[in-house]
Backbone atoms as SQL, in Angstrom:
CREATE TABLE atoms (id INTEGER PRIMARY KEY, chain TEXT, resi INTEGER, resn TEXT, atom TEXT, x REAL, y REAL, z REAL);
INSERT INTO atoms VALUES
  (1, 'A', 1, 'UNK', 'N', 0.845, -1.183, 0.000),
  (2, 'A', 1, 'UNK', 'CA', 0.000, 0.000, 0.000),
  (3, 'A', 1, 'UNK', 'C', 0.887, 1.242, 0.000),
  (4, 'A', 2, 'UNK', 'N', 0.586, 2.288, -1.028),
  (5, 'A', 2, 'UNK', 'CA', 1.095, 3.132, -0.883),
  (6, 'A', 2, 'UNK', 'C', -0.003, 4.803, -0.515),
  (7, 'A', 3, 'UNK', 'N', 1.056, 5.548, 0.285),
  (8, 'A', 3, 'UNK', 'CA', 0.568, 6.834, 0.661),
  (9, 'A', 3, 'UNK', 'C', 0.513, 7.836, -0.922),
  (10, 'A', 4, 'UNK', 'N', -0.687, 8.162, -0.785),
  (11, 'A', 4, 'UNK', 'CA', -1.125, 9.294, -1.732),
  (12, 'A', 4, 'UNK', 'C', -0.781, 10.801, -1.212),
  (13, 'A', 5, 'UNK', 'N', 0.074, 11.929, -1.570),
  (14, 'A', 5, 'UNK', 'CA', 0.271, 12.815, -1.399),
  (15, 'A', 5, 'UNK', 'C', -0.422, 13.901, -2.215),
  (16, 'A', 6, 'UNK', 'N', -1.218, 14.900, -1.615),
  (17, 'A', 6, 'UNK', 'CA', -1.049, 16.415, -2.093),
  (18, 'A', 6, 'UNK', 'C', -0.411, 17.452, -1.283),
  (19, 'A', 7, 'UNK', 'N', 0.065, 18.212, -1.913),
  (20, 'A', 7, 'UNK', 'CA', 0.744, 19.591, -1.570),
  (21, 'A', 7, 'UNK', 'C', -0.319, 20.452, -2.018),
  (22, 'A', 8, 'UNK', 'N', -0.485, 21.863, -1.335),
  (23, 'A', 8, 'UNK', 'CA', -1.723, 22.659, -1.361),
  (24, 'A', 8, 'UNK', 'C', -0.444, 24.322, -0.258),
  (25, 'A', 9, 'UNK', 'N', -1.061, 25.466, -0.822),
  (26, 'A', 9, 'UNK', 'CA', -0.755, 26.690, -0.943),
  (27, 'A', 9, 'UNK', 'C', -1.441, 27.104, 0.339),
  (28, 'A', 10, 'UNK', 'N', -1.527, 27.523, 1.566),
  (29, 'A', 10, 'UNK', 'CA', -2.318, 27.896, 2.184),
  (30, 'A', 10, 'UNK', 'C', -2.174, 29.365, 2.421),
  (31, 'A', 11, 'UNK', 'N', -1.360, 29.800, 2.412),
  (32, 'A', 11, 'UNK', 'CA', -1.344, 31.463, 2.340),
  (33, 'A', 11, 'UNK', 'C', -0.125, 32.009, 1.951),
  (34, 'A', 12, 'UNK', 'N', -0.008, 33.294, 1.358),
  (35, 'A', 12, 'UNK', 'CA', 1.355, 34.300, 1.196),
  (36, 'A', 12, 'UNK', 'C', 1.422, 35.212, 1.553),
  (37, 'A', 13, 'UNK', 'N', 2.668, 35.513, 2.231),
  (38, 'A', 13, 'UNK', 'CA', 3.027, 36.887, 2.968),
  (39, 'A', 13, 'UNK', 'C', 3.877, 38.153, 1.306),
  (40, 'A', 14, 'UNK', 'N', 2.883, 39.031, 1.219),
  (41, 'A', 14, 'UNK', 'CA', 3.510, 40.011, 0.312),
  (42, 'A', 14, 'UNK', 'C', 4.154, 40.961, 1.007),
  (43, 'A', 15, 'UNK', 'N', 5.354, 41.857, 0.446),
  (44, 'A', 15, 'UNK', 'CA', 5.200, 43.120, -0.060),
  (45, 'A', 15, 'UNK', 'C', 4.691, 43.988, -0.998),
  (46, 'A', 16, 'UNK', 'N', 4.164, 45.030, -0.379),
  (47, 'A', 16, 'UNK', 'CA', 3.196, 46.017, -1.312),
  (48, 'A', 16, 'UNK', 'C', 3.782, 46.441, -2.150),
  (49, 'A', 17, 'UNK', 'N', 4.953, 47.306, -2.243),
  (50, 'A', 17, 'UNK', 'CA', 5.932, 47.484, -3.356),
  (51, 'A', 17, 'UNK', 'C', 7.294, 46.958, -3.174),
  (52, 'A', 18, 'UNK', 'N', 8.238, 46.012, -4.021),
  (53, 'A', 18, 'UNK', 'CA', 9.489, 46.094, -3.986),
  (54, 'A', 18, 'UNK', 'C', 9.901, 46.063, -4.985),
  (55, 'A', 19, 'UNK', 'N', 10.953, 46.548, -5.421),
  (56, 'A', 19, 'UNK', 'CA', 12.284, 46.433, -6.769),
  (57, 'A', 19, 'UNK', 'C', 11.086, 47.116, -8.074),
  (58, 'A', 20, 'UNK', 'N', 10.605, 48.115, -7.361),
  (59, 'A', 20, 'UNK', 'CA', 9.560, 48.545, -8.643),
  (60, 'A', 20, 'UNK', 'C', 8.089, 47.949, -8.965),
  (61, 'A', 21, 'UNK', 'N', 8.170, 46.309, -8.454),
  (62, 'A', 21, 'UNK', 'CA', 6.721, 45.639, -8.349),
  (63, 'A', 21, 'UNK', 'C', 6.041, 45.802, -7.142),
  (64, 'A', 22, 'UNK', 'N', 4.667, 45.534, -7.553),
  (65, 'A', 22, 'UNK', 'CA', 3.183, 45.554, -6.533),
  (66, 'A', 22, 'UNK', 'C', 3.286, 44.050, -6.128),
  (67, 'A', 23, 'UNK', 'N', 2.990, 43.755, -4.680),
  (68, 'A', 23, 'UNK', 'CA', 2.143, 42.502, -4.449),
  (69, 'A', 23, 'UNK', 'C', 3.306, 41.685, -4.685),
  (70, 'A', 24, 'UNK', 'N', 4.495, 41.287, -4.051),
  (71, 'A', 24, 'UNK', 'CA', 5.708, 40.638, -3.970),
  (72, 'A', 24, 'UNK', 'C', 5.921, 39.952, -3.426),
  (73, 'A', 25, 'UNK', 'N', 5.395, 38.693, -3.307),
  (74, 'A', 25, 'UNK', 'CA', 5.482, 37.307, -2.412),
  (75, 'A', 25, 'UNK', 'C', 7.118, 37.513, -1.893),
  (76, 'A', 26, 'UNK', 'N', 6.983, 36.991, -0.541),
  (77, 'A', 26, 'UNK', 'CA', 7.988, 36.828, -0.004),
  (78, 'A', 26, 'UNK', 'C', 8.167, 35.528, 1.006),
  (79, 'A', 27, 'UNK', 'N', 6.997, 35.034, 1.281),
  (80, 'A', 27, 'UNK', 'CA', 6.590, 33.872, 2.038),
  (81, 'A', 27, 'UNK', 'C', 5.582, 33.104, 1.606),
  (82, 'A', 28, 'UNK', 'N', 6.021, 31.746, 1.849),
  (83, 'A', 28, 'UNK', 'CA', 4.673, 30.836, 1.009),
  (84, 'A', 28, 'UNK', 'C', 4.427, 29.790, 2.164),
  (85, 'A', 29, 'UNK', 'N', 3.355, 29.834, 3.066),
  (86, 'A', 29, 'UNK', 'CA', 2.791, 29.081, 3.676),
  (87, 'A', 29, 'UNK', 'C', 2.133, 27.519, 2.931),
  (88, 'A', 30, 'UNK', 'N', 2.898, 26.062, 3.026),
  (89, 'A', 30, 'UNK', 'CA', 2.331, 25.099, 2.496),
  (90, 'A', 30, 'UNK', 'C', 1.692, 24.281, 3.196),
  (91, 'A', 31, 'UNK', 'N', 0.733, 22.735, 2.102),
  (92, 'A', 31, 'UNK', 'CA', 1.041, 22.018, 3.398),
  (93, 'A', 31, 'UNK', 'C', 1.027, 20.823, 2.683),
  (94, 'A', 32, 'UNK', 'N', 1.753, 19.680, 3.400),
  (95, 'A', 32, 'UNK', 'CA', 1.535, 18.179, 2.663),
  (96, 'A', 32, 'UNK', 'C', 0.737, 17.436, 3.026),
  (97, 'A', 33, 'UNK', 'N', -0.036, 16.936, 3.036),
  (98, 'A', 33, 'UNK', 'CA', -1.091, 15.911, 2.924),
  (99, 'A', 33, 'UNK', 'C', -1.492, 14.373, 2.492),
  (100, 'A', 34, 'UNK', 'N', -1.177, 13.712, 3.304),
  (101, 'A', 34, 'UNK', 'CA', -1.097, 12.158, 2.846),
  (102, 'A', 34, 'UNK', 'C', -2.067, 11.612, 3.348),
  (103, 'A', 35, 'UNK', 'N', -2.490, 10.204, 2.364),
  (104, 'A', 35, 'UNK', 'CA', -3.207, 9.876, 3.245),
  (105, 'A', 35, 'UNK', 'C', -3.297, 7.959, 2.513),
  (106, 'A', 36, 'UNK', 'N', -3.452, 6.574, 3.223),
  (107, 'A', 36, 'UNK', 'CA', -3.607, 5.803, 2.993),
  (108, 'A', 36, 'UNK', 'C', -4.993, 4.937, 3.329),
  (109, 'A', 37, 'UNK', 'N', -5.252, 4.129, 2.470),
  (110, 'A', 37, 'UNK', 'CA', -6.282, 3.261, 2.362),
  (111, 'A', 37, 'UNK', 'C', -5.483, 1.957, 3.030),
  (112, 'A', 38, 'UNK', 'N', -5.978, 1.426, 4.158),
  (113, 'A', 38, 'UNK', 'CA', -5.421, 0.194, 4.736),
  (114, 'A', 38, 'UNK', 'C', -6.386, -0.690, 5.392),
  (115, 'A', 39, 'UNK', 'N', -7.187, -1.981, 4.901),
  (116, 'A', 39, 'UNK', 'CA', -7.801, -2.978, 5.710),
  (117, 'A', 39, 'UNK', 'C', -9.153, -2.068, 6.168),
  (118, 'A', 40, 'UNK', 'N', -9.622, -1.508, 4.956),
  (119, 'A', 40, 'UNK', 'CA', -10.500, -1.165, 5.062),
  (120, 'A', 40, 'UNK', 'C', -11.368, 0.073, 5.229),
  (121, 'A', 41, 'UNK', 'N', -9.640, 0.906, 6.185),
  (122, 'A', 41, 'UNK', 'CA', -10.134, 2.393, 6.700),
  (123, 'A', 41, 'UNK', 'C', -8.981, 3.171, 6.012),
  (124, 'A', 42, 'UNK', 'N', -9.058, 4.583, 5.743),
  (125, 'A', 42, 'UNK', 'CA', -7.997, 5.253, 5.286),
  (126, 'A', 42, 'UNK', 'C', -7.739, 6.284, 6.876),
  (127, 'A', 43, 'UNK', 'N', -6.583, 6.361, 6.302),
  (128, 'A', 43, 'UNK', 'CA', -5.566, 6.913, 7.667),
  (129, 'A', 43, 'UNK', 'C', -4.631, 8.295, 6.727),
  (130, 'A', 44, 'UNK', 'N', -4.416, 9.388, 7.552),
  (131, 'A', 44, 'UNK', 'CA', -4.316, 10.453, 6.893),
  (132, 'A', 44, 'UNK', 'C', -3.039, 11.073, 7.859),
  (133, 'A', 45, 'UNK', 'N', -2.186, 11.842, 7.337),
  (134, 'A', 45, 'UNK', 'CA', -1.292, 12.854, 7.745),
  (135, 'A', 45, 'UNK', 'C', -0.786, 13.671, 6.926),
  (136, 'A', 46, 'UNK', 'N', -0.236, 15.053, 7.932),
  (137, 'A', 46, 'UNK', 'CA', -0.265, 16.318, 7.200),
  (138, 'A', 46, 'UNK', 'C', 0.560, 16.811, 8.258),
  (139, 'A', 47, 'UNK', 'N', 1.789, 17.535, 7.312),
  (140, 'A', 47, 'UNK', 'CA', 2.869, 18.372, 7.831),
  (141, 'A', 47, 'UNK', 'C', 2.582, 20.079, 7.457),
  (142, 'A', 48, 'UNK', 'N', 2.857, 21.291, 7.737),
  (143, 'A', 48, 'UNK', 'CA', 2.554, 22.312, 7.468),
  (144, 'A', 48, 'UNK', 'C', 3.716, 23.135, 7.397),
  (145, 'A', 49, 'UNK', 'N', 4.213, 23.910, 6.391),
  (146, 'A', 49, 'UNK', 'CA', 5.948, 24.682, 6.481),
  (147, 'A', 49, 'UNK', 'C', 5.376, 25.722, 5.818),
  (148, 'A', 50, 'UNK', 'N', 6.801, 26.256, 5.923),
  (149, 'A', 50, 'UNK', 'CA', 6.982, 27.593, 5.467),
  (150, 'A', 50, 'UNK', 'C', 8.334, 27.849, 5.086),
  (151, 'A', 51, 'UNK', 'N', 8.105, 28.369, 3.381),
  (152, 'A', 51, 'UNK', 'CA', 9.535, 28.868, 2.803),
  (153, 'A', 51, 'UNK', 'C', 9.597, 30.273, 2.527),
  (154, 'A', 52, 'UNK', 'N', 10.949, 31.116, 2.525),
  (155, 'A', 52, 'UNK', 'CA', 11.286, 32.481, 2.167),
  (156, 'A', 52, 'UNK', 'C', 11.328, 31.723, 0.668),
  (157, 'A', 53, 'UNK', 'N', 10.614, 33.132, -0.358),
  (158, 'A', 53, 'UNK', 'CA', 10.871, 33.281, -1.677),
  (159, 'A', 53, 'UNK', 'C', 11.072, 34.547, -1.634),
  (160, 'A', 54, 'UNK', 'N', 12.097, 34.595, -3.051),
  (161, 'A', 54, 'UNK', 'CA', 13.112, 36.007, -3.264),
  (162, 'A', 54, 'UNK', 'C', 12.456, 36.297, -4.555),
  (163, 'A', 55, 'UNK', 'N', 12.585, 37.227, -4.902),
  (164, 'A', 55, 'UNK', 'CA', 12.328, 38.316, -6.160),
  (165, 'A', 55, 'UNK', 'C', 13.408, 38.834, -6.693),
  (166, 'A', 56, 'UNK', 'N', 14.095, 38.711, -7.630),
  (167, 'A', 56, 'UNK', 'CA', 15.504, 39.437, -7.822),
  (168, 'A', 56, 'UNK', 'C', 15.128, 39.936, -9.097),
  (169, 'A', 57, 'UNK', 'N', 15.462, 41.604, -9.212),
  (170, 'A', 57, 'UNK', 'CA', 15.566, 42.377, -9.845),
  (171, 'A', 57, 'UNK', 'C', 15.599, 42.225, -11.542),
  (172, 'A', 58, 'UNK', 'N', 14.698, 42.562, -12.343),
  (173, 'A', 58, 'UNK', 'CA', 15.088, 42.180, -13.707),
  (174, 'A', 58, 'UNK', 'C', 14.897, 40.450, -14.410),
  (175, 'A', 59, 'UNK', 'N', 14.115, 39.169, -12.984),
  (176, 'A', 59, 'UNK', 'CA', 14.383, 37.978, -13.184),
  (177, 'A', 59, 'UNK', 'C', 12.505, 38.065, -13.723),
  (178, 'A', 60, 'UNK', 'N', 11.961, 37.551, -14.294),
  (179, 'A', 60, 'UNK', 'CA', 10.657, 37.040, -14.714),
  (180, 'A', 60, 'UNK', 'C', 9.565, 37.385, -13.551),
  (181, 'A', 61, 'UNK', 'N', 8.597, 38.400, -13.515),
  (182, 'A', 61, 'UNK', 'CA', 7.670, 38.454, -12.095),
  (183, 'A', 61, 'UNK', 'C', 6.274, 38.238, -12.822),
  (184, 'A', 62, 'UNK', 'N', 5.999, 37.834, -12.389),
  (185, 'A', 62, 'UNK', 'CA', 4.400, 37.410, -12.645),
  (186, 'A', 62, 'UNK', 'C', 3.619, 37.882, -11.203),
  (187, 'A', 63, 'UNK', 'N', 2.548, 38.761, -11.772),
  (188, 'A', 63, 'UNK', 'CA', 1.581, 39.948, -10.984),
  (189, 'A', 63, 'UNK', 'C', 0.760, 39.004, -10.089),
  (190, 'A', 64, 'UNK', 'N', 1.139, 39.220, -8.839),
  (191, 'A', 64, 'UNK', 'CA', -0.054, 38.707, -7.667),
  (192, 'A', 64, 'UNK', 'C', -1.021, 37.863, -8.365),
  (193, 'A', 65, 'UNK', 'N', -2.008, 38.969, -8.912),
  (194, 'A', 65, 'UNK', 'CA', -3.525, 38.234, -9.591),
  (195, 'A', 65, 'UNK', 'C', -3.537, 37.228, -11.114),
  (196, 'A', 66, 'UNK', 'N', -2.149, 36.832, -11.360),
  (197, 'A', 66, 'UNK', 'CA', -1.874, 36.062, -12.137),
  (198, 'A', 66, 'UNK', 'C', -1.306, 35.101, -11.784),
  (199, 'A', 67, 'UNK', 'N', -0.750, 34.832, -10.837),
  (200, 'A', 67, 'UNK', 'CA', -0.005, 33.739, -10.085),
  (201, 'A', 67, 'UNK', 'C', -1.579, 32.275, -10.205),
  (202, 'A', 68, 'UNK', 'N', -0.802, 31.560, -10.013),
  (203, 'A', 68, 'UNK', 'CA', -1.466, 30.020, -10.165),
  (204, 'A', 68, 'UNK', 'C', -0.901, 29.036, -8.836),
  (205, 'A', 69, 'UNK', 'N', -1.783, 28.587, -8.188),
  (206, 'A', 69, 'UNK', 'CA', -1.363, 27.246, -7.527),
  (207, 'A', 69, 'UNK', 'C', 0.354, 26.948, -7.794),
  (208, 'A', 70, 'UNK', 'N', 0.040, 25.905, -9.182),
  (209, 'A', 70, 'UNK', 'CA', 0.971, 25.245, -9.725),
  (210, 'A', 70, 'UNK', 'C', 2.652, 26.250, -9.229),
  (211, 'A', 71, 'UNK', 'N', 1.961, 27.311, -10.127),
  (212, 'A', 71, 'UNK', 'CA', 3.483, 28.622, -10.008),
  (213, 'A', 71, 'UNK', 'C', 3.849, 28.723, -8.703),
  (214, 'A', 72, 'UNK', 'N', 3.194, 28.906, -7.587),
  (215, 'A', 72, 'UNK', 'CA', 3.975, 28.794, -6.258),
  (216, 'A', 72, 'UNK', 'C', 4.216, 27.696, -5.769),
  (217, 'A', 73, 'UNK', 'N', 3.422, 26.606, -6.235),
  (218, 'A', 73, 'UNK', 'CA', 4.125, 24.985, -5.308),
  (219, 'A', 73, 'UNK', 'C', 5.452, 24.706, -6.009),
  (220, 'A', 74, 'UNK', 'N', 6.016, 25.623, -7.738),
  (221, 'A', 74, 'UNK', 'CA', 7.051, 25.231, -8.666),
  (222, 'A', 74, 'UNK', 'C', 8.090, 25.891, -7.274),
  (223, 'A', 75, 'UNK', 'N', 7.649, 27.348, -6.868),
  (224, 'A', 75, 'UNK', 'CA', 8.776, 28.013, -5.669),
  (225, 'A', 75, 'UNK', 'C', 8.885, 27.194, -4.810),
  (226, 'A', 76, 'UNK', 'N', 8.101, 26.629, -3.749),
  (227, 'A', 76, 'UNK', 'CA', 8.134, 25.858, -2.614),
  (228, 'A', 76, 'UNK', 'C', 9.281, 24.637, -3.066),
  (229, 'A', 77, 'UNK', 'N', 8.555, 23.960, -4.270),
  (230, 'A', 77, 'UNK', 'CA', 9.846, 22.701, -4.422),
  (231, 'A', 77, 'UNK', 'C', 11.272, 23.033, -4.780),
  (232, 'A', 78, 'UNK', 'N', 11.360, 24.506, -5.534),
  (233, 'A', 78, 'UNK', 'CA', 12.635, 24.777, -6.009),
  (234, 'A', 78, 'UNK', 'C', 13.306, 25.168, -4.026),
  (235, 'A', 79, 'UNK', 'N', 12.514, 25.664, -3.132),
  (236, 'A', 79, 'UNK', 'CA', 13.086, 26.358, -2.427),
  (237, 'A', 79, 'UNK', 'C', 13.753, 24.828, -1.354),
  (238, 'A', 80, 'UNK', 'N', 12.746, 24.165, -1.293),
  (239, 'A', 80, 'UNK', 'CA', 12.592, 22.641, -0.398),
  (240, 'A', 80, 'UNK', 'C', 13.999, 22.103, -1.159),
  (241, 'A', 81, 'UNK', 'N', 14.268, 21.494, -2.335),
  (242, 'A', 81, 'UNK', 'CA', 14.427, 20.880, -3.094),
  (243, 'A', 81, 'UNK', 'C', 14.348, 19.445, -2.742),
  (244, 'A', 82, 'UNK', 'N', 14.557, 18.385, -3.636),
  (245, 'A', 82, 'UNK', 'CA', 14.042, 16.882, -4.227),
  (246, 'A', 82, 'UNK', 'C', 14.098, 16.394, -2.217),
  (247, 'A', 83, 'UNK', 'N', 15.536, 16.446, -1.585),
  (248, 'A', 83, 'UNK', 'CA', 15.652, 15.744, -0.321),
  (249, 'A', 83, 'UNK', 'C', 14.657, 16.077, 0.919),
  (250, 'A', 84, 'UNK', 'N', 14.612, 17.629, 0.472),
  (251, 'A', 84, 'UNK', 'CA', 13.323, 17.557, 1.651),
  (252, 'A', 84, 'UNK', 'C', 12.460, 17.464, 1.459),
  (253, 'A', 85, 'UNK', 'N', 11.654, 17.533, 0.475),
  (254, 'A', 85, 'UNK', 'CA', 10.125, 17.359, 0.027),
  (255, 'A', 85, 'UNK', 'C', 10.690, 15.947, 0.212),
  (256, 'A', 86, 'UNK', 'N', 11.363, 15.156, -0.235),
  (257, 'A', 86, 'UNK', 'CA', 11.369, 13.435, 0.302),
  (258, 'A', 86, 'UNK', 'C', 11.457, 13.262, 1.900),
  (259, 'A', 87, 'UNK', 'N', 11.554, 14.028, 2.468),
  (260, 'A', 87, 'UNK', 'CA', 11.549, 13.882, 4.090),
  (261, 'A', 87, 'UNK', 'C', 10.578, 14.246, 4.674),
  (262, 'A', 88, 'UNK', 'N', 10.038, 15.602, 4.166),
  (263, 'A', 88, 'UNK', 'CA', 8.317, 16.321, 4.309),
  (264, 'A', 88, 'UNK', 'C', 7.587, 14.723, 4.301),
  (265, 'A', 89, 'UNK', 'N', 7.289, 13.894, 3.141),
  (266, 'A', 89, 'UNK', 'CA', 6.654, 13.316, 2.680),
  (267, 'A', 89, 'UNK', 'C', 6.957, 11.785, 3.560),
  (268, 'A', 90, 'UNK', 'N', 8.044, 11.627, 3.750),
  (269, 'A', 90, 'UNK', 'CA', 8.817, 10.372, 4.732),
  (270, 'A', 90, 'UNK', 'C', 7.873, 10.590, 6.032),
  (271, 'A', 91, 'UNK', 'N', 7.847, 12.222, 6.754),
  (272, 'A', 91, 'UNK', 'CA', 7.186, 12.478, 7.973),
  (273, 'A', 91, 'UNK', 'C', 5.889, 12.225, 7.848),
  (274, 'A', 92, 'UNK', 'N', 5.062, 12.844, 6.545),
  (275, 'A', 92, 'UNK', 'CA', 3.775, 12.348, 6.507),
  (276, 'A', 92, 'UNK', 'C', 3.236, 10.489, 6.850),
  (277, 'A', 93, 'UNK', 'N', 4.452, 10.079, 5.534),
  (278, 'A', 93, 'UNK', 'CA', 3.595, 8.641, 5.757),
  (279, 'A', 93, 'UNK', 'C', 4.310, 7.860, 7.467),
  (280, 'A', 94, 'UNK', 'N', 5.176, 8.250, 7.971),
  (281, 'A', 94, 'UNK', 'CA', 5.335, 7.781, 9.573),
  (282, 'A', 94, 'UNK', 'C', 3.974, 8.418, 10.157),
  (283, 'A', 95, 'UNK', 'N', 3.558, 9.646, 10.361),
  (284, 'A', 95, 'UNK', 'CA', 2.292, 9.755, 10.695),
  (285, 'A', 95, 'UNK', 'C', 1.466, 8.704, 10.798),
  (286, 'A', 96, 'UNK', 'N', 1.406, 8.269, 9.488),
  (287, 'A', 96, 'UNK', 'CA', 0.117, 7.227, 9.127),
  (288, 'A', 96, 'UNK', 'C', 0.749, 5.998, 9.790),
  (289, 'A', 97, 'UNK', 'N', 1.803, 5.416, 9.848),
  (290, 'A', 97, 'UNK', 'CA', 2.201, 4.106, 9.725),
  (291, 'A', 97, 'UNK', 'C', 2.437, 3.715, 11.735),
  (292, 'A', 98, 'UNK', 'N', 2.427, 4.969, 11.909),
  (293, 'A', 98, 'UNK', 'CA', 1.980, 5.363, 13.444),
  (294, 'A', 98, 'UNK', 'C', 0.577, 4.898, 13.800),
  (295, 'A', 99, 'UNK', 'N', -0.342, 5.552, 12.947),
  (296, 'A', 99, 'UNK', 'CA', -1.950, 5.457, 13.454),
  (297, 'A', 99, 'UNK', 'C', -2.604, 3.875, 12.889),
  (298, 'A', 100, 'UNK', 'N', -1.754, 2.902, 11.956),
  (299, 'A', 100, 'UNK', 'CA', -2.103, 1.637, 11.242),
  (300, 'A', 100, 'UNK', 'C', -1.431, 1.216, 12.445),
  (301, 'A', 101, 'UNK', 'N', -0.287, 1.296, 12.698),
  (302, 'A', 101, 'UNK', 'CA', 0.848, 0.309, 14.005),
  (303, 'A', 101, 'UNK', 'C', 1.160, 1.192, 15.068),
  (304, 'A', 102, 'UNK', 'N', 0.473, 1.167, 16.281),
  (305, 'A', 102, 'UNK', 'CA', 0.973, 2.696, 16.910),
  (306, 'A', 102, 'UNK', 'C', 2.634, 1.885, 17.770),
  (307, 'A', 103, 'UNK', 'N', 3.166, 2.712, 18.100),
  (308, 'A', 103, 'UNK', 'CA', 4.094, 2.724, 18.636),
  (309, 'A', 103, 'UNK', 'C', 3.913, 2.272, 20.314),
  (310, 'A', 104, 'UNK', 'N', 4.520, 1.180, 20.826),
  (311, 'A', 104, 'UNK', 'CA', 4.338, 0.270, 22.033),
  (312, 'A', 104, 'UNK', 'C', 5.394, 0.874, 23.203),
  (313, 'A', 105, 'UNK', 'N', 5.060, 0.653, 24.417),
  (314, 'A', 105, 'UNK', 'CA', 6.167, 1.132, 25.444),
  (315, 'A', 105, 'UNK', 'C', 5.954, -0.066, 26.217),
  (316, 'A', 106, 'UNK', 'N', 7.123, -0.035, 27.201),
  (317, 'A', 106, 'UNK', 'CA', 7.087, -1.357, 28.431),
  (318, 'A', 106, 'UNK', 'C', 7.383, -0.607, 29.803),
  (319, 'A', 107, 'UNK', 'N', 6.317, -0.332, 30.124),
  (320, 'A', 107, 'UNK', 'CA', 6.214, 0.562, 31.552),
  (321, 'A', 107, 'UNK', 'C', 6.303, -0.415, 32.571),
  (322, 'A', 108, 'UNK', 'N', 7.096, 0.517, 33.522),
  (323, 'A', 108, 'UNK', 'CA', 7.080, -0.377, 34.761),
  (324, 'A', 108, 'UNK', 'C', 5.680, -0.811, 35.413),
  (325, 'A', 109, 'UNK', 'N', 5.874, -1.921, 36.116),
  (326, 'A', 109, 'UNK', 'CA', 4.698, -2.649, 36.766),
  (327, 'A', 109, 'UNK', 'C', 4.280, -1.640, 37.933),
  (328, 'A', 110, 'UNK', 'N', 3.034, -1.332, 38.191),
  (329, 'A', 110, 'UNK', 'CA', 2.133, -0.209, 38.810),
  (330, 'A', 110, 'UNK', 'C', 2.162, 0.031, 40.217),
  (331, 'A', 111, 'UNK', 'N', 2.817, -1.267, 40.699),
  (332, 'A', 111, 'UNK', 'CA', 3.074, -1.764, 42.362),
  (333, 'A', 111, 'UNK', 'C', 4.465, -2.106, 42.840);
């Protein structure tokens, strides 16, 4: 069985004006979202981050009210890159593999 992942945008921190542009992302609130089908019931986990994105002068800006989903989760993964979005996603499915097998202790006897 494998964990199904989405990634999803939950908010951005702008500046009002910088380097000449309006509406200048500077923070991208994400979140990951997993979730598995196991023996019947599905079991779910979700990590929540936050990356700095930069704007540099003269590089390609695309206007606040044109921005897309897709276009800021492309920042988040460039900012994460391949190892941590594989560790984001490692934490999600332990979540789950927690709530299918929880984790056991051997406590001392009560008396």
């Amino acid at each position: 069985m494998s964990t199904n992942y989405s990634w999803t945008i939950k908010s951005m921190d702008c500046y009002p004006t910088y380097e000449g542009e309006t509406d200048v992302v500077f923070n991208v609130n994400y979140n990951c979202n997993g979730y598995r089908d196991y023996s019947g019931s599905t079991y779910y986990g979700n990590i929540f981050g936050s990356v700095g994105v930069q704007y540099d002068t003269g590089s390609a800006f695309i206007p606040y009210e044109n921005l897309t989903e897709i276009d800021v989760m492309q920042w988040v993964f460039d900012v994460l890159g391949s190892g941590s979005i594989s560790d984001i996603q490692n934490r999600v499915n332990n979540q789950i593999n927690e709530q299918i097998n929880p984790p056991t202790i051997s406590k001392p006897l009560p008396w």
